[in-house]
C-alpha positions as CSV (number, residue, x, y, z in Angstrom):
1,X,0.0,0.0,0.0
2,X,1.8,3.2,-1.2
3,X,1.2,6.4,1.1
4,X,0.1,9.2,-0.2
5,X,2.6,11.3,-1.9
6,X,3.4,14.3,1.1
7,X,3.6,11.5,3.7
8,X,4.5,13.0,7.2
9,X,6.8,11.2,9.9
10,X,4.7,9.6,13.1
11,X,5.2,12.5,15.6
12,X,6.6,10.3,18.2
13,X,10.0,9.9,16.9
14,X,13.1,11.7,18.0
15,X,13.1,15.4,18.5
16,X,14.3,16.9,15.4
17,X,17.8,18.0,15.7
18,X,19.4,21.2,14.9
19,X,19.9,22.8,11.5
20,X,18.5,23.7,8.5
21,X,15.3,21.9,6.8
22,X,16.9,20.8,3.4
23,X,15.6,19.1,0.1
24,X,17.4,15.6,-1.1
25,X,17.3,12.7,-3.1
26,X,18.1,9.4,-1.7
27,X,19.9,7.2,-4.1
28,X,21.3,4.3,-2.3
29,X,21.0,1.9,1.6
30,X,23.7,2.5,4.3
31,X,24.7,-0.4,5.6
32,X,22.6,0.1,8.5
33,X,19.5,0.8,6.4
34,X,19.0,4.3,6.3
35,X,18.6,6.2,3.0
36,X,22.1,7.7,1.6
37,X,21.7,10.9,-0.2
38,X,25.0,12.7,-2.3
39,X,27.3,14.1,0.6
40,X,27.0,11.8,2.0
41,X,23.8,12.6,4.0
42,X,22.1,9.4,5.6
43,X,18.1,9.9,6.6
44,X,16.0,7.4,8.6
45,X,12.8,5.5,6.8
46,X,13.9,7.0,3.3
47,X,14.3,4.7,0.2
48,X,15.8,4.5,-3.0
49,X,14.9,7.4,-5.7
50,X,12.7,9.4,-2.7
51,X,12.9,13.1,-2.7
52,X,12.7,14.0,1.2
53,X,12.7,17.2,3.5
54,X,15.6,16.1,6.2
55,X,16.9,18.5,8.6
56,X,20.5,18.4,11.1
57,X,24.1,18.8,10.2
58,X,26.8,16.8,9.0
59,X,26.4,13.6,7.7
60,X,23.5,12.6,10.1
61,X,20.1,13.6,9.7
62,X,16.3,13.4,10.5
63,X,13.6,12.8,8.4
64,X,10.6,15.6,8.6
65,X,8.6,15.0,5.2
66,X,8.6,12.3,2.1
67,X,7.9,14.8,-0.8
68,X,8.2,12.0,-3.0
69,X,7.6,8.3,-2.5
70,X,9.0,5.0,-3.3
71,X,6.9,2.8,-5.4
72,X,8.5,0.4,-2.9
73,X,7.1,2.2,0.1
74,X,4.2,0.2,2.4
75,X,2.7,1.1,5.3
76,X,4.8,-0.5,8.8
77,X,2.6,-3.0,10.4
78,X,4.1,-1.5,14.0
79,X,2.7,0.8,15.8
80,X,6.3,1.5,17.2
81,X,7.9,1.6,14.4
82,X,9.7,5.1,14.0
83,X,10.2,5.2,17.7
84,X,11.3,1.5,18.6
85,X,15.2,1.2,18.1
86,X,14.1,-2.4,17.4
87,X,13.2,-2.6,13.0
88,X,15.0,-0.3,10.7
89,X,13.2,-1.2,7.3
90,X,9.0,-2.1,8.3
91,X,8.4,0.8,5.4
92,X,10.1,-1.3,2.4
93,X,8.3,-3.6,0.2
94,X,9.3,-7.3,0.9
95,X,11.2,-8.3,-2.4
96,X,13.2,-5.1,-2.8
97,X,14.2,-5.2,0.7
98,X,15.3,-9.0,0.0
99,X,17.4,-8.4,-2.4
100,X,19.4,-5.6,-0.9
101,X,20.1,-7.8,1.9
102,X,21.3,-10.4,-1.0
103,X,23.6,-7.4,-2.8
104,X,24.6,-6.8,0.7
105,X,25.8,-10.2,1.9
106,X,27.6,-10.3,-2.2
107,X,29.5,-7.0,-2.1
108,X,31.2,-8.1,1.9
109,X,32.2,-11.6,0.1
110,X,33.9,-9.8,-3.1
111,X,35.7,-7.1,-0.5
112,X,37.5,-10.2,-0.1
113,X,38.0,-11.4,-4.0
114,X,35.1,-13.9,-3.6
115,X,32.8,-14.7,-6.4
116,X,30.5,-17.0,-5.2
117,X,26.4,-19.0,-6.2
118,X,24.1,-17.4,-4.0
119,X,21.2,-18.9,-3.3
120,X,17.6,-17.5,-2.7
121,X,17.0,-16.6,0.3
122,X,15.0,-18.1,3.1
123,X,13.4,-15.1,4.9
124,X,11.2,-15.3,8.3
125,X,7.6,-14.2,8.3
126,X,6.4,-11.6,10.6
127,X,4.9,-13.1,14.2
128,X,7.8,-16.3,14.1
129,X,10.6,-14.8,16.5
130,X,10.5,-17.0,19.4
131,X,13.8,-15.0,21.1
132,X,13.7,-11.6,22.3
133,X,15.6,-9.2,24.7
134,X,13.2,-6.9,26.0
135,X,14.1,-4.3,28.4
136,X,12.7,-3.3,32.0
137,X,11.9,0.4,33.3
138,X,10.6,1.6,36.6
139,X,6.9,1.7,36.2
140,X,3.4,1.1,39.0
141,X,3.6,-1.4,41.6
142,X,1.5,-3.6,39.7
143,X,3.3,-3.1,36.0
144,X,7.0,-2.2,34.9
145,X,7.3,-0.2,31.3
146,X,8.9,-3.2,29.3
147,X,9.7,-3.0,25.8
148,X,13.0,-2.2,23.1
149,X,15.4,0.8,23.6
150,X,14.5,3.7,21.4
151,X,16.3,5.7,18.8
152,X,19.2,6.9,19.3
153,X,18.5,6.9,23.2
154,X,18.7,5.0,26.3
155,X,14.8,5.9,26.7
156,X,12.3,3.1,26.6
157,X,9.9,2.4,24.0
158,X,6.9,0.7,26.1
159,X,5.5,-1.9,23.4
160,X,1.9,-2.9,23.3
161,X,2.4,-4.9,20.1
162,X,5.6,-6.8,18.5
163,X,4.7,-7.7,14.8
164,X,8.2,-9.6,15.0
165,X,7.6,-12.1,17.7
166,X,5.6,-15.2,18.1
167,X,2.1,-14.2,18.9
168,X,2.5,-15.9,22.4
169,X,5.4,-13.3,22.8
170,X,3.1,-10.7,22.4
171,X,0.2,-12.1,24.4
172,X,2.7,-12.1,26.9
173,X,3.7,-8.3,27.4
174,X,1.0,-7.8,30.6
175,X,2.2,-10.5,32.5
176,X,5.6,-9.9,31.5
177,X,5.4,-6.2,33.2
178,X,3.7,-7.8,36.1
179,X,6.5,-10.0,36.4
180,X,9.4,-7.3,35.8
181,X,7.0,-5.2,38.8
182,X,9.3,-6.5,42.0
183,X,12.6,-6.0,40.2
184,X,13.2,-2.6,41.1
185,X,13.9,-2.8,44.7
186,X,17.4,-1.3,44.1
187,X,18.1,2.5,42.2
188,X,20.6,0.8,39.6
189,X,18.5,-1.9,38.9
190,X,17.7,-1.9,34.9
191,X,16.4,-5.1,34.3
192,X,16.2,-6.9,30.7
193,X,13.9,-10.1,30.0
194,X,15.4,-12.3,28.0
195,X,12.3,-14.2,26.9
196,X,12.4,-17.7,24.8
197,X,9.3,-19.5,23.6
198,X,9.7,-22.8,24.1
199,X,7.9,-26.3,23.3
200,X,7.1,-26.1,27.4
201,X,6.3,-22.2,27.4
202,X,7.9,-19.4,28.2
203,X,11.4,-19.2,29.5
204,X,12.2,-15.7,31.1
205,X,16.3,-15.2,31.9
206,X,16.4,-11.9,34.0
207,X,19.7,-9.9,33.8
208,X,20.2,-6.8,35.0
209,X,19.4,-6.9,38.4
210,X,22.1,-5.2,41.2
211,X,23.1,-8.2,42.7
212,X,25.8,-5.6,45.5
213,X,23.2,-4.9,47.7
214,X,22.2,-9.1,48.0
215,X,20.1,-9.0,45.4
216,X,16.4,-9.5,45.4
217,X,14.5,-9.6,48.7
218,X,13.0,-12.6,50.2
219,X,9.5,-10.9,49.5
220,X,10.1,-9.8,46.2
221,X,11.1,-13.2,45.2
222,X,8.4,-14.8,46.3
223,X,5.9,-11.8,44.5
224,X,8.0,-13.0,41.2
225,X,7.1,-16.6,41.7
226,X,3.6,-15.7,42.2
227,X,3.1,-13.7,38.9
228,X,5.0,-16.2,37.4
229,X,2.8,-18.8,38.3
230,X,-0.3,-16.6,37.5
231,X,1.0,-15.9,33.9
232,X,1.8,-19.7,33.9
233,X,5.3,-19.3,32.6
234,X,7.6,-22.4,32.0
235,X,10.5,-21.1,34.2
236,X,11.9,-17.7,35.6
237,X,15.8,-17.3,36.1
238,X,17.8,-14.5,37.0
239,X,21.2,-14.9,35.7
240,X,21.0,-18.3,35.7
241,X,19.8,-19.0,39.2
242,X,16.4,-20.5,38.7
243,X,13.8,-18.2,40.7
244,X,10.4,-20.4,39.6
245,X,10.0,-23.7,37.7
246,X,6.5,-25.3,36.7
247,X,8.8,-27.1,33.7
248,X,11.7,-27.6,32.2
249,X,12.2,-25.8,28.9
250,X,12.2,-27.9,25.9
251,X,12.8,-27.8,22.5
252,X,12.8,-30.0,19.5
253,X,15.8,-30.6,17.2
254,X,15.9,-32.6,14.9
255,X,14.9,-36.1,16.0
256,X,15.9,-35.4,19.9
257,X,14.3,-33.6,22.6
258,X,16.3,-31.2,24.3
259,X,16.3,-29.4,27.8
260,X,17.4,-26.0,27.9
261,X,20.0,-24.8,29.9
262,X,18.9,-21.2,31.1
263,X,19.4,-18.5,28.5
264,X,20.7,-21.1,26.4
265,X,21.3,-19.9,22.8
266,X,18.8,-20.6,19.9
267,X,18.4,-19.0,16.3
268,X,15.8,-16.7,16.7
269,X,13.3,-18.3,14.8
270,X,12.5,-22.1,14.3
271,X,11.4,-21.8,10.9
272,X,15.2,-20.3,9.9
273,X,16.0,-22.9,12.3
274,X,14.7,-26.1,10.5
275,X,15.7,-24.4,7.1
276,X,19.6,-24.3,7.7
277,X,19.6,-27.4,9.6
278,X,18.2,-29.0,6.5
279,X,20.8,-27.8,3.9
280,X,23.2,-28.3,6.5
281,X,22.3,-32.1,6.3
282,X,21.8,-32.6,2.2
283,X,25.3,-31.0,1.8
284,X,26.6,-33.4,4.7
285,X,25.4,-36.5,3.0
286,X,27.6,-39.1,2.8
287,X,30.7,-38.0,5.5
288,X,32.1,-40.7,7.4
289,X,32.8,-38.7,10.2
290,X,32.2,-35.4,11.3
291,X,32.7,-32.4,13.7
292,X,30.1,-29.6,15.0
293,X,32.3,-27.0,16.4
294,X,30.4,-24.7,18.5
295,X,27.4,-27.3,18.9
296,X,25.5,-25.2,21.2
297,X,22.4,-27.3,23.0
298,X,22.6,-29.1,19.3
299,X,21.1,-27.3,16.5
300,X,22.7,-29.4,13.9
301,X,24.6,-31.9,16.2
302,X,21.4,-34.5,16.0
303,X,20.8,-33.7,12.4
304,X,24.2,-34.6,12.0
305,X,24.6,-38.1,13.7
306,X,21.9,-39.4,11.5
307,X,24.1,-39.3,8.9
308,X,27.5,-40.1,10.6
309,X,29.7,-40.4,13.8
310,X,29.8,-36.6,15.4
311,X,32.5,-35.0,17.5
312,X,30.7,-31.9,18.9
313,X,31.9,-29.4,21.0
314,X,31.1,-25.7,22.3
315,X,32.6,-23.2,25.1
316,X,29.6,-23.6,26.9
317,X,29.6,-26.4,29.6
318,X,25.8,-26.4,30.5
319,X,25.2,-26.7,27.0
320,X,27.2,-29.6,26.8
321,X,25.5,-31.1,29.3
322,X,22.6,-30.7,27.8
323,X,23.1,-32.4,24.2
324,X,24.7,-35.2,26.0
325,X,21.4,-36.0,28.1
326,X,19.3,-35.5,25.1
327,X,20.8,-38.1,23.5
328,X,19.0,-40.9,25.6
329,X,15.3,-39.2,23.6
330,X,17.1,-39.4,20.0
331,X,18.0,-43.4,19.4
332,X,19.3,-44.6,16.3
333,X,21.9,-42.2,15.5
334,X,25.1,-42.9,15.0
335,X,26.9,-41.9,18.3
336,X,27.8,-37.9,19.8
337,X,30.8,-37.5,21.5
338,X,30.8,-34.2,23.2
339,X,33.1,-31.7,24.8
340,X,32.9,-28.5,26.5
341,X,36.0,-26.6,24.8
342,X,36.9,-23.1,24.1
343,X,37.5,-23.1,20.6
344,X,39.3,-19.8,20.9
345,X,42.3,-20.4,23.4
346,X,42.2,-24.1,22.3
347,X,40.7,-25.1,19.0
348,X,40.5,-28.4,17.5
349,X,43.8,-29.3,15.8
350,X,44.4,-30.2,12.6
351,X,46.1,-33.5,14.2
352,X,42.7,-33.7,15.9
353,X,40.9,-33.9,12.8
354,X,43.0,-36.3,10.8
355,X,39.5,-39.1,10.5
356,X,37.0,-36.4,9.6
357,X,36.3,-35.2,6.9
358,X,33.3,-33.1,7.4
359,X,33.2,-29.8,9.7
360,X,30.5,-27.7,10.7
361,X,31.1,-25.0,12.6
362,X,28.5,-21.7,13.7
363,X,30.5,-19.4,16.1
364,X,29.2,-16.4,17.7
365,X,29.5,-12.4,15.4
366,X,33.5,-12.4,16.2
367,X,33.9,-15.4,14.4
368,X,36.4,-18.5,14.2
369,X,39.6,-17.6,13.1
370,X,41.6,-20.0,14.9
371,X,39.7,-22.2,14.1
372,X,39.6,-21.7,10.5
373,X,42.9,-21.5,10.8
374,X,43.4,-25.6,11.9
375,X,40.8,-26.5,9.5
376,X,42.6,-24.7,6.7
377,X,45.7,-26.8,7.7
378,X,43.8,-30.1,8.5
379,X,42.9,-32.8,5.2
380,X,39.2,-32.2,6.3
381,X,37.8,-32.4,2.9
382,X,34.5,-30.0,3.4
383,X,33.0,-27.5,5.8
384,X,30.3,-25.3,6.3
385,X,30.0,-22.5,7.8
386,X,26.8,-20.7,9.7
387,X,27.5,-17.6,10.5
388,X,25.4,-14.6,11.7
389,X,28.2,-11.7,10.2
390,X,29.0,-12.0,6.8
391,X,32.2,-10.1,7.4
392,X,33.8,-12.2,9.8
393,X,32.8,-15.1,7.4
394,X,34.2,-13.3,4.5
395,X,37.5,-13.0,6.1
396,X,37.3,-16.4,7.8
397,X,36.3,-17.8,4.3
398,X,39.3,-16.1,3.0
399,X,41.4,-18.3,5.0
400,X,40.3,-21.4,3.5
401,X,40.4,-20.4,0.1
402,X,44.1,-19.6,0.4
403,X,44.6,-22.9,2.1
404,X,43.3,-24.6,-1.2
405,X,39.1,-24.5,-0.5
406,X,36.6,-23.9,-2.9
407,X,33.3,-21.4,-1.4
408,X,31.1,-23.6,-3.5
409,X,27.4,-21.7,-2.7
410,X,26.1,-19.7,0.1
411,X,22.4,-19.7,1.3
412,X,21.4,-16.2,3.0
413,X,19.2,-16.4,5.8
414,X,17.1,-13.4,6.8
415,X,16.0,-13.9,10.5
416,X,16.1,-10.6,12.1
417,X,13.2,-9.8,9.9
418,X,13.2,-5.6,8.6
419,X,16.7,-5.4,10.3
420,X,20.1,-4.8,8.3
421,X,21.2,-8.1,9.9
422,X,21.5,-10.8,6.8
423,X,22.7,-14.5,8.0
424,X,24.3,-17.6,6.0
425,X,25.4,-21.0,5.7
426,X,28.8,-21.5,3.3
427,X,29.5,-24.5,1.6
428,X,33.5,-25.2,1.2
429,X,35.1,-28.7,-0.7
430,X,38.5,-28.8,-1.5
């Protein structure tokens, strides 16, 4: 649905800041989504070929007025958006917005000379997040303000709606500011939820909390069991330290049933989940043996030993712990050995690796470069890479290449749905 042509900015966004009001023509994305005009000049909620009315100074400005819409304008879904820090792009039309993300991911691979088949995209529908961080502000006895930081400010955005999360998520928010109520008991508290919807319910990992004055009182523990109870949440942590349990947090991969640690990792939706966890398994057909380097709980470790023998291992003990117990709900594979390692300060050798000759590996944003680095020296004969920054991918791809790899395809995954964020899996063979 296309605005109508003089289309004026929600007047909750940020206070316009100072300088002149001034005419331009967006021709291009930042990298961060917002419009780029000649200058360069970046505006907020602009697209390609837009004329606009921006106002500020320097290189950063503020949008006050579309003169001239996009074809490839819509109208956001959230009522938020503008205001919420959270989404970026709600106002671009799907396929457009796609393939920048796609032209994206390809010009960080060829700052690093490499040509590559990308593959179409898999890209998450609105309402399927079933992770999100949402942050706690002082509020009434009875409800806390909860919701995403705002623009370009520590201020809170209180949400109402989330067209990004699960629906449960969202059916969630009033009892989730009941629950975040009792946290405040200490001036530098600033409480975030981390909230995961799990196969058992909700799972709510409080951080935040000043834990120098003893943390949370006796009674305001108990009030936060209570409305946790009420709200019939699965469990309630606070860094870790379980606070109320009704169940233990499950999830589903692959053929096993896993039980979370808390504020265990997951990919943020299961849909993007099951997708990459499938074409990690066609492109592993027919290894003999293979290793999952930074398994996690096992997103692809289970997939995995259907096909082979798995070594998997991640920096994470509990997590560990986990895959290994899940094991007993998942019979019929072909056997998981796994070890809590930290593949930074001690990654798998090449030495190590002399019998496999498949690696996965999905490390956290910074990447794996020492690990690449063994694998590049090992006779492992493929890997793929998951990775949620194509630049560390791009240089840890880079590594491989040299070594005498191939970056056969890449499938971009779009997760963080009307973010700049783009994902992948990278297929390597020698």
């Amino acid at each position: 649905m296309r605005p109508p042509p003089r289309h004026r900015r929600a007047q909750t966004r940020p206070a316009r800041p100072a300088g002149p009001a001034v005419e331009l023509t967006i021709d291009t994305l930042g990298g961060e989504g917002d419009g780029m005009a000649p200058g360069p000049a970046f505006v907020p909620f602009t697209l390609p070929g837009e004329r606009v009315l921006a106002m500020g100074a320097g290189e950063r400005r503020e949008l006050i007025e579309v003169l001239q819409a996009s074809a490839e304008r819509v109208v956001p879904p959230c009522p938020h958006f503008g205001t919420c820090g959270g989404c970026a792009l709600q106002h671009w039309d799907r396929a457009p917005y796609l393939a920048w993300k796609v032209e994206r991911l390809a010009g960080t691979l060829a700052r690093q000379q490499i040509d590559t088949e990308i593959l179409p995209p898999f890209a998450a529908q609105p309402g399927t997040r079933r992770r999100v961080a949402l942050h706690a502000r002082r509020g009434s006895r009875d409800a806390a303000k909860l919701g995403y930081k705002a623009r370009k400010s520590w201020d809170l955005v209180d949400i109402t709606a989330c067209p990004i999360s699960d629906p449960a998520i969202v059916a969630a928010i009033p009892a989730l500011k009941r629950l975040a109520a009792p946290l405040f008991e200490h001036p530098k508290s600033a409480p975030t939820l981390h909230v995961t919807l799990t196969a058992s319910g909700l799972e709510i990992d409080i951080s935040g909390v000043e834990r120098k004055s003893g943390g949370l009182s006796a009674d305001a523990r108990v009030l936060l069991a209570e409305r946790a109870a009420e709200a019939d949440f699965a469990r309630v942590t606070i860094d870790g330290e379980v606070a109320y349990q009704a169940r233990q947090p499950q999830v589903h991969l692959g053929p096993a049933t896993v039980a979370l640690p808390p504020g265990a990792f997951l990919q943020a939706t299961p849909q993007a989940e099951a997708a990459m966890a499938e074409f990690v398994a066609v492109e592993a057909a027919g290894a003999a043996r293979i290793a999952d380097l930074y398994c996690g709980v096992g997103t692809f470790t289970f997939r995995l030993a259907g096909i082979a023998p798995v070594y998997a291992c991640d920096f994470a003990p509990e997590a560990i712990r986990a895959l290994g117990s899940a094991m007993a709900s998942a019979p019929g594979l072909h056997g998981v050995t796994a070890e809590a390692r930290d593949l930074v300060r001690r990654p798998v050798l090449a030495e190590e690796l002399k019998k496999t000759d498949l690696a996965v590996f999905d490390p956290p944003r910074a990447g794996a470069a020492e690990q690449t680095a063994e694998l590049a020296r090992s006779k492992v004969a493929r890997v793929i890479a998951v990775s949620c920054n194509p630049a560390t991918f791009a240089r840890d791809a880079r590594t491989l290449i040299d070594a005498g790899f191939a970056l056969d395809r890449v499938l971009p995954v779009d997760q963080f749905l009307w973010s700049p964020h783009i994902e992948l899996v990278g297929v390597f063979s020698r």
